[in-house]
ZALO-361618 format. One record per atom (N, C-alpha, C): residue in one letter; chain; atom name; x, y, z. Coordinates in pm, 1 decimal, always signed. Layout:
<nodes>
NODE   residu   chaine   atome       east      north         up
NODE        a        A      CA          X          Y          Z
...
</nodes>
This chain:
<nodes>
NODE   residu   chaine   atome       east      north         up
NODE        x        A       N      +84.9     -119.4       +0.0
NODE        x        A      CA       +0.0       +0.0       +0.0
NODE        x        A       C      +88.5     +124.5       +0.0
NODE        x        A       N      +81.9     +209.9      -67.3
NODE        x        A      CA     +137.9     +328.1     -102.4
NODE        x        A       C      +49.6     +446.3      +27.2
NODE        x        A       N     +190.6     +461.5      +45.3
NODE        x        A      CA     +116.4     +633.7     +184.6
NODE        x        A       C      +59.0     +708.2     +145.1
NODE        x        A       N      -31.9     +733.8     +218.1
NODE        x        A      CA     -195.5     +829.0     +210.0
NODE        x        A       C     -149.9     +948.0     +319.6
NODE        x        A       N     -155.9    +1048.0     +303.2
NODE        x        A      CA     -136.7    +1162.7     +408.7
NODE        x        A       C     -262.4    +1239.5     +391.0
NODE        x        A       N     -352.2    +1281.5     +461.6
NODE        x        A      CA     -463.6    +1354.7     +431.4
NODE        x        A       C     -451.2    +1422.1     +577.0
NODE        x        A       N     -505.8    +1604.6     +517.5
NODE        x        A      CA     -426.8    +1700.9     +667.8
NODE        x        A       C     -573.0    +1747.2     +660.7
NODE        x        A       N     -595.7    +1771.8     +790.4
NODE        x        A      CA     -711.0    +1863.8     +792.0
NODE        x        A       C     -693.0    +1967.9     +933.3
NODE        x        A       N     -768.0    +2071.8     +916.1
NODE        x        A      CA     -754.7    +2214.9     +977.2
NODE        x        A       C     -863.3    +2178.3    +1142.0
NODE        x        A       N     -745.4    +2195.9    +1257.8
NODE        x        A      CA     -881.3    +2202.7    +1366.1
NODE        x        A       C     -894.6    +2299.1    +1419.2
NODE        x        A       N    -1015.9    +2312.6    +1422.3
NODE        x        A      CA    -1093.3    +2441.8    +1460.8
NODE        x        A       C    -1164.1    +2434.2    +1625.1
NODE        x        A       N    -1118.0    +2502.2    +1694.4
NODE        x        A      CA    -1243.9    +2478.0    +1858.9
NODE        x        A       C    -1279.7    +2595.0    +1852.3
NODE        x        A       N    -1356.8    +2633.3    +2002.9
NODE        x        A      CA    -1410.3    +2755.5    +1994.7
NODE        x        A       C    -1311.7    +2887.7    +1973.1
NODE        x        A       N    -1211.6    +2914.9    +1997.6
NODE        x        A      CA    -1133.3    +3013.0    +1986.1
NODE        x        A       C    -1080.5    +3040.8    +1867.8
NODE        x        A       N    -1140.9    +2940.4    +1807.2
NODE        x        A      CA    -1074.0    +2947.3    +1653.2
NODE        x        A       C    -1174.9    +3009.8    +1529.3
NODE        x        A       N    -1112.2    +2938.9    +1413.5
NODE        x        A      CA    -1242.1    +2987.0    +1284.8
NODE        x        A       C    -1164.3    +2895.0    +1189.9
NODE        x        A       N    -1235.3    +2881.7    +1057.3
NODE        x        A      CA    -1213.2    +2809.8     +969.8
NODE        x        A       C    -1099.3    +2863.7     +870.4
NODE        x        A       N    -1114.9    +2997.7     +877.5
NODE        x        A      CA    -1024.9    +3135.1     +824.6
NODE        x        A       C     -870.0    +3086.1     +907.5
NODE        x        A       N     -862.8    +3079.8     +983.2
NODE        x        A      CA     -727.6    +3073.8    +1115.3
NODE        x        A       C     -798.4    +2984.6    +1254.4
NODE        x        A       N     -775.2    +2845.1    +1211.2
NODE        x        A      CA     -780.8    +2747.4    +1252.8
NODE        x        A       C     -648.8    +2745.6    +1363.7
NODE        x        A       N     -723.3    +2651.8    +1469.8
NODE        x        A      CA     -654.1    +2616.5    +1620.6
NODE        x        A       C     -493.8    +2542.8    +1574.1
NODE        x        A       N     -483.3    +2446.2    +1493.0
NODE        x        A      CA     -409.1    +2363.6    +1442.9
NODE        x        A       C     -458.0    +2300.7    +1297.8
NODE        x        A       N     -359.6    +2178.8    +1355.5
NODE        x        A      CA     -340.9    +2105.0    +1221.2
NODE        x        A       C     -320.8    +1984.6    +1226.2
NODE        x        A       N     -392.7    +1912.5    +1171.4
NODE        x        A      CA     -362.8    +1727.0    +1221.3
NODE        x        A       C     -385.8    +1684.4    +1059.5
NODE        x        A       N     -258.5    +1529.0    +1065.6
NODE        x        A      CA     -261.6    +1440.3     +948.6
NODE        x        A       C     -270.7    +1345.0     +976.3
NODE        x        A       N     -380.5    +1255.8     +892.1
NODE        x        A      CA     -381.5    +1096.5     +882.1
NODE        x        A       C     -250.8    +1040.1     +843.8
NODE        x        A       N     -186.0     +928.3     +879.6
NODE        x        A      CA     -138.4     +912.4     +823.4
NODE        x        A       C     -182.4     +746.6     +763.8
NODE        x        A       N     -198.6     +668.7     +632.6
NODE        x        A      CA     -278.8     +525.1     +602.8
NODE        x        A       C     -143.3     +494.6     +555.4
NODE        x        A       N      -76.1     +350.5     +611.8
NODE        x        A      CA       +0.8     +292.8     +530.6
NODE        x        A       C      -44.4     +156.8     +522.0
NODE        x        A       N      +92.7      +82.0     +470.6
NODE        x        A      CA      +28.4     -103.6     +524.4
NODE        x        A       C      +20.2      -95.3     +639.9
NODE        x        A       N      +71.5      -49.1     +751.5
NODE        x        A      CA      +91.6     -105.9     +861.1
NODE        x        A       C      -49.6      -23.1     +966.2
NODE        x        A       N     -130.8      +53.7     +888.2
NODE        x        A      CA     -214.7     +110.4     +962.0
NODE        x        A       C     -298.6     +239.4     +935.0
NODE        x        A       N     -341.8     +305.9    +1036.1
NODE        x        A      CA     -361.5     +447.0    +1007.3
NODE        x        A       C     -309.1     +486.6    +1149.0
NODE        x        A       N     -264.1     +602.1    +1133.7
NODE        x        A      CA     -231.9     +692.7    +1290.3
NODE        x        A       C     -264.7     +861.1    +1237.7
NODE        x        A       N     -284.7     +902.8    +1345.1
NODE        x        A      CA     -305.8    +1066.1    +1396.3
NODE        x        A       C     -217.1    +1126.7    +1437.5
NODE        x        A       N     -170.1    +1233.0    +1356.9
NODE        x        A      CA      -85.8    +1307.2    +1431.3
NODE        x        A       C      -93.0    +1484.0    +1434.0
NODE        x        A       N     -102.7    +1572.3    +1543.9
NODE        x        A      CA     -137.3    +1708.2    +1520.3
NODE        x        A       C       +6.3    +1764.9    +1534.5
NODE        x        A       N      +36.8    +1880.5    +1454.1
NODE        x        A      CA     +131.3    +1959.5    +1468.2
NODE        x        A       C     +129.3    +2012.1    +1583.9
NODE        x        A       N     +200.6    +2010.0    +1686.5
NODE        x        A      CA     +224.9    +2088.6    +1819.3
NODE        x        A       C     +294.6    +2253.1    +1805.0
NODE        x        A       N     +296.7    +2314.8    +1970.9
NODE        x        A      CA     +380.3    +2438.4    +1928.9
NODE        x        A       C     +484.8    +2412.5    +1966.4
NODE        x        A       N     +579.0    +2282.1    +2014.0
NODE        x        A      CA     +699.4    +2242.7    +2035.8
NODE        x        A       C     +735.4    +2217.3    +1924.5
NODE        x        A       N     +712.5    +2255.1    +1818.3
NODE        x        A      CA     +710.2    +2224.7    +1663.7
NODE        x        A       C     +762.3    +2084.0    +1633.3
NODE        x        A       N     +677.5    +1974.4    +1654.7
NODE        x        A      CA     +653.6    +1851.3    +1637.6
NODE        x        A       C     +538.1    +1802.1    +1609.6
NODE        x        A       N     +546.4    +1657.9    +1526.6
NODE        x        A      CA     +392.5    +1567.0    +1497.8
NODE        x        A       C     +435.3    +1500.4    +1604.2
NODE        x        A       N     +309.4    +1486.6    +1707.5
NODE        x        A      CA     +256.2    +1433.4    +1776.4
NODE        x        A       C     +111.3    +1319.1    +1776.8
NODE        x        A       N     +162.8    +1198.0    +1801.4
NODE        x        A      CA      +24.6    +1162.1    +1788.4
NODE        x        A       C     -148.7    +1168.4    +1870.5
NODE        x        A       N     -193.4    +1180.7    +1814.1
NODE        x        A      CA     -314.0    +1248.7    +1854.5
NODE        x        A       C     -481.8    +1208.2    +1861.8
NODE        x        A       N     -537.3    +1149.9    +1923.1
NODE        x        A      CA     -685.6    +1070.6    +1886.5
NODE        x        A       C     -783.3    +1167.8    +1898.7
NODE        x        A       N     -780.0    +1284.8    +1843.0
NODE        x        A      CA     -839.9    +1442.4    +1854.3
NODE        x        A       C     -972.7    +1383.2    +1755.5
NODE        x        A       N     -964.0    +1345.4    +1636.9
NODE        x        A      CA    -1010.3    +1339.8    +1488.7
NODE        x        A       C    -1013.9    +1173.0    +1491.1
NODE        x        A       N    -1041.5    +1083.1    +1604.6
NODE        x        A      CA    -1071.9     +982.9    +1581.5
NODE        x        A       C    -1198.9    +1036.3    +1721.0
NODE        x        A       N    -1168.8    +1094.2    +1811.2
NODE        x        A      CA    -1264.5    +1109.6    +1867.0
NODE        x        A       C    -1378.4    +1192.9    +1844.0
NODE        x        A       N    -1367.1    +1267.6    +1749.5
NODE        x        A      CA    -1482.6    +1380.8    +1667.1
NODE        x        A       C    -1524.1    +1278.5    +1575.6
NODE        x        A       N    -1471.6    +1140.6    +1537.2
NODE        x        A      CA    -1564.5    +1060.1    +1427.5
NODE        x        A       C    -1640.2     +990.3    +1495.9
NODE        x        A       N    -1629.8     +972.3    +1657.7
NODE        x        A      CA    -1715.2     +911.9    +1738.5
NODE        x        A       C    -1811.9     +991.3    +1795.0
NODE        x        A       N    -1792.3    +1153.3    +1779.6
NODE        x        A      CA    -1952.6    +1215.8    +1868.4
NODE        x        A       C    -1869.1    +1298.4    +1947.2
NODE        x        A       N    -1723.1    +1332.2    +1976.2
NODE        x        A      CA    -1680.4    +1427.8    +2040.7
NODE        x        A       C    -1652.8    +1561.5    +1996.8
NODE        x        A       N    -1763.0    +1690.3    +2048.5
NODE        x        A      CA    -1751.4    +1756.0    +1928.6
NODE        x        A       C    -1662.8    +1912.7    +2006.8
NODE        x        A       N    -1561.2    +1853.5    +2049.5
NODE        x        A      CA    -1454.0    +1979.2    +2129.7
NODE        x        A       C    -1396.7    +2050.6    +2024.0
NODE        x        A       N    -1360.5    +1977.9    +1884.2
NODE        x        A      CA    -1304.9    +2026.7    +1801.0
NODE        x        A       C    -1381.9    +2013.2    +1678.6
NODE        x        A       N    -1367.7    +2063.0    +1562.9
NODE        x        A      CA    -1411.9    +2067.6    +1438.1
NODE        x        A       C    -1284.5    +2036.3    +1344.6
NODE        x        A       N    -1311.6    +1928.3    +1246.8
NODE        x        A      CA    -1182.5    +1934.3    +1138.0
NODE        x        A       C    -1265.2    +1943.0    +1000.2
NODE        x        A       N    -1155.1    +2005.0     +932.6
NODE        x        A      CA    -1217.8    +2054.0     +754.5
NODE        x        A       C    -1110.3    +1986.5     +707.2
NODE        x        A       N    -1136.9    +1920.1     +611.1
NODE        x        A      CA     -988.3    +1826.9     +521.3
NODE        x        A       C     -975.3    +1933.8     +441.7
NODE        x        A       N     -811.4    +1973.6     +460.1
NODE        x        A      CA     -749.0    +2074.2     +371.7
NODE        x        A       C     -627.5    +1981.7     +282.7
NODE        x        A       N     -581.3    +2090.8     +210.0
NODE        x        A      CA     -438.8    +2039.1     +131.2
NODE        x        A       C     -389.9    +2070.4     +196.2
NODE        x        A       N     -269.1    +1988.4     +117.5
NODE        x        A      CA      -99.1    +1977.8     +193.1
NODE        x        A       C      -77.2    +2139.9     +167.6
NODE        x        A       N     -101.1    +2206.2      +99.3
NODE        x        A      CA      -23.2    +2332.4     +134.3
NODE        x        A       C      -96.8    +2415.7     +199.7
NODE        x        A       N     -237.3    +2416.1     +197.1
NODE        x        A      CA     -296.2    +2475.0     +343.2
NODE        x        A       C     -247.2    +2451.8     +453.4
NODE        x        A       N     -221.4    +2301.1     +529.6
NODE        x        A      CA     -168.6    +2230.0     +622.7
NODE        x        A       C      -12.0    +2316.2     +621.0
NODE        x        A       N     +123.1    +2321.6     +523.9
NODE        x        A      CA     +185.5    +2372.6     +511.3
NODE        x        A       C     +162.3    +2524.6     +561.5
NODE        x        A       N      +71.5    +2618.4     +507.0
NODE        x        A      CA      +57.5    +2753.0     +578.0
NODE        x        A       C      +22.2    +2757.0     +721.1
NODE        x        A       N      -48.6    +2635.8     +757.7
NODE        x        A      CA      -93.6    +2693.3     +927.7
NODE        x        A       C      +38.8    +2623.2    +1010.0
NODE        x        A       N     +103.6    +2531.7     +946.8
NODE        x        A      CA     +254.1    +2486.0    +1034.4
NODE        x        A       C     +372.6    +2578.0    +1036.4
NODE        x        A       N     +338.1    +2683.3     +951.9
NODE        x        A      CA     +424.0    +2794.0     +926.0
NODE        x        A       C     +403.3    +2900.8    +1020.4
NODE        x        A       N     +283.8    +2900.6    +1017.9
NODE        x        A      CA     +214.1    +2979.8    +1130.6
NODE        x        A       C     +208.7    +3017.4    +1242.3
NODE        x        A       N     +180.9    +2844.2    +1348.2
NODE        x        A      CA     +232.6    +2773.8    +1434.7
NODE        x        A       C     +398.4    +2823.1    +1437.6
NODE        x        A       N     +439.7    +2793.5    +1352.5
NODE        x        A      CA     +632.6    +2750.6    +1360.8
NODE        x        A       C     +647.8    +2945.1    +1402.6
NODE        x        A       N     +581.3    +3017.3    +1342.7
NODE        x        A      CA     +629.9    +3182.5    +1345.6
NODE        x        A       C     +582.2    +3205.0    +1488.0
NODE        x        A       N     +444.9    +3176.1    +1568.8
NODE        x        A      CA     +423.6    +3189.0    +1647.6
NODE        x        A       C     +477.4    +3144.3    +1804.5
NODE        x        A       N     +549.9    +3032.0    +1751.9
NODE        x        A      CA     +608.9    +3010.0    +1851.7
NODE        x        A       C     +734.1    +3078.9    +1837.3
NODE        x        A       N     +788.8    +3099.5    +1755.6
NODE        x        A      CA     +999.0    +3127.0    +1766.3
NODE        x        A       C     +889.4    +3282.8    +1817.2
NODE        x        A       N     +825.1    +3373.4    +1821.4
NODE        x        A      CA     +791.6    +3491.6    +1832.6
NODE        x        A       C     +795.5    +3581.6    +1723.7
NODE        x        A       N     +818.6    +3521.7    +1583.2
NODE        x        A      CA     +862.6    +3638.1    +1487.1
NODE        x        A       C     +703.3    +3684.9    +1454.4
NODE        x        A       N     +581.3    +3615.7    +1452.9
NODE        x        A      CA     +463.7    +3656.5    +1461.2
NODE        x        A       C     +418.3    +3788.2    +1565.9
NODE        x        A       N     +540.2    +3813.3    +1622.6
NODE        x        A      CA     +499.7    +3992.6    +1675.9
NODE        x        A       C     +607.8    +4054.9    +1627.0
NODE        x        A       N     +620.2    +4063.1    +1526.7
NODE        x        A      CA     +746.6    +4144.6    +1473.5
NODE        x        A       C     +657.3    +4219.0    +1411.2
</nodes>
């Protein structure tokens, strides 16, 4: 089986769909599927955020975006944490 990456945008209340909370990717190989959200320790972390919103937990909201949407909000994240996002 060839790798499947599919990213989608999470949104909670403090957020919006415009500038979303984070960012989490499926990841499907042979060996499985796993979750992982971009952190602000700027790491994938794995994450059961978006396995628990497919069961009825509705703390968060996810929108399946592209890889380069996913790419802009990890950039985002990544500026916000080093601090250059108050420059």
């Amino acid at each position: 089986m060839t790798r499947k990456i599919t990213y989608y945008a999470m949104v909670d209340d403090f957020s919006s769909r415009e500038e979303p909370a984070g960012v989490l990717r499926r990841v499907e190989d042979a060996e499985g599927e796993s979750d992982e959200v971009f952190t602000r320790s700027l790491t994938w972390k794995r994450s059961s955020s978006l396995y628990a919103a497919e069961r009825g937990n509705m703390d968060n909201k996810f929108y399946e975006i592209g890889e380069e949407e996913a790419e802009r909000i990890v950039a985002r994240i990544r500026a916000t944490a080093s601090g250059a996002a108050d420059d």
